[in-house]
N, C-alpha and C positions, 0 to 999 in steps of 0.2 A: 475565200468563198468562190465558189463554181459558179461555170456562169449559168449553166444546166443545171438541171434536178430530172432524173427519171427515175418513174415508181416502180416498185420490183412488181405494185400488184394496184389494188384502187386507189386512189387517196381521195379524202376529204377536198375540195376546193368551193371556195367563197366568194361570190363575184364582189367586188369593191362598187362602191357608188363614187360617183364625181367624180371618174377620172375622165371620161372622153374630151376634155381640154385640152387633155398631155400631149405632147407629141414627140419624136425623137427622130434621128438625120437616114432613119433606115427607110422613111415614107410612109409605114403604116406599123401598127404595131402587129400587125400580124405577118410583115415583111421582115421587122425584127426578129419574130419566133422563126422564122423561115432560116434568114441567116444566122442565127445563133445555134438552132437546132441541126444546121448543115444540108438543108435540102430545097428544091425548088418547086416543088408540087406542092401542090395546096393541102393540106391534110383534112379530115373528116373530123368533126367537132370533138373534143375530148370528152362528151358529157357520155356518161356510159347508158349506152343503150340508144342512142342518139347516130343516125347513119346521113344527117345533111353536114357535107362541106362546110368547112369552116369559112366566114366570112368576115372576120374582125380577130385581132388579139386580144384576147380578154383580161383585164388585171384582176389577178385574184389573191389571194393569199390559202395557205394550206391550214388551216386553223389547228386538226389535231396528229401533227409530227411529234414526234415523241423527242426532238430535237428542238427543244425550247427556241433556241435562235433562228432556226427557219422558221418559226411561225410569225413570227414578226416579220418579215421577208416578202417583199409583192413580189408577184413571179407573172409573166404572159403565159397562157393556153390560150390556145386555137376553139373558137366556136361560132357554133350558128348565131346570127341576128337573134331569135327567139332566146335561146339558153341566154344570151349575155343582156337580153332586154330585161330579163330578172333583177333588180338591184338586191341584193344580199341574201340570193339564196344560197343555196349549201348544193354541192350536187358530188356524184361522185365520180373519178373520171375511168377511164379504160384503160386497162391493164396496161403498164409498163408506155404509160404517159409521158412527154419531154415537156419541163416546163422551164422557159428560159427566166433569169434574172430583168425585170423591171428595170433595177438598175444601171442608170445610161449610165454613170462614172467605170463599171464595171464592163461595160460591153459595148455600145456604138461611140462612147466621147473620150473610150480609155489611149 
């Protein structure tokens, strides 16, 4: 499994509920999406149509990939406070979105 997922065009994303307890050794989860995704700017919320700076890593899952086993798969995107205060809405993101793997055995504790 990759530790990245980038969309060729929208995708489906679901915010997850009860995870803000989690934590992992990158300092935030959106310092994680930073380092996994290979960049050091802060990026702009992945929710499409959405232009406020991302504030938090969001865990989401991709509900409808047509790759059954990434759906089951939590992944970080980049979002605003507001987009990620939603608990389990649906949104779509912008075009050719980087979503890094949740999984810390796979990417900060491998």
């Amino acid at each position: 499994m990759s530790k990245t997922l980038t969309g060729s065009g929208s995708i489906t994303m679901k915010n997850l509920n009860g995870t803000s307890d989690k934590n992992c050794s990158c300092g935030s989860w959106l310092g994680h999406w930073k380092k996994f995704a290979k960049t050091s700017t802060t990026p702009k919320c992945h929710v499409q149509g959405c232009e406020s700076h991302a504030e938090v890593g969001a865990h989401v899952i991709l509900p409808n990939m047509k790759d059954e086993s990434l759906r089951k798969l939590n992944f970080i995107a980049p979002m605003c406070k507001t987009h990620n205060g939603t608990p389990s809405a649906e949104y779509k993101s912008k075009p050719d979105s980087v979503f890094v793997s949740a999984n810390k055995a796979l990417t900060c504790e491998a």
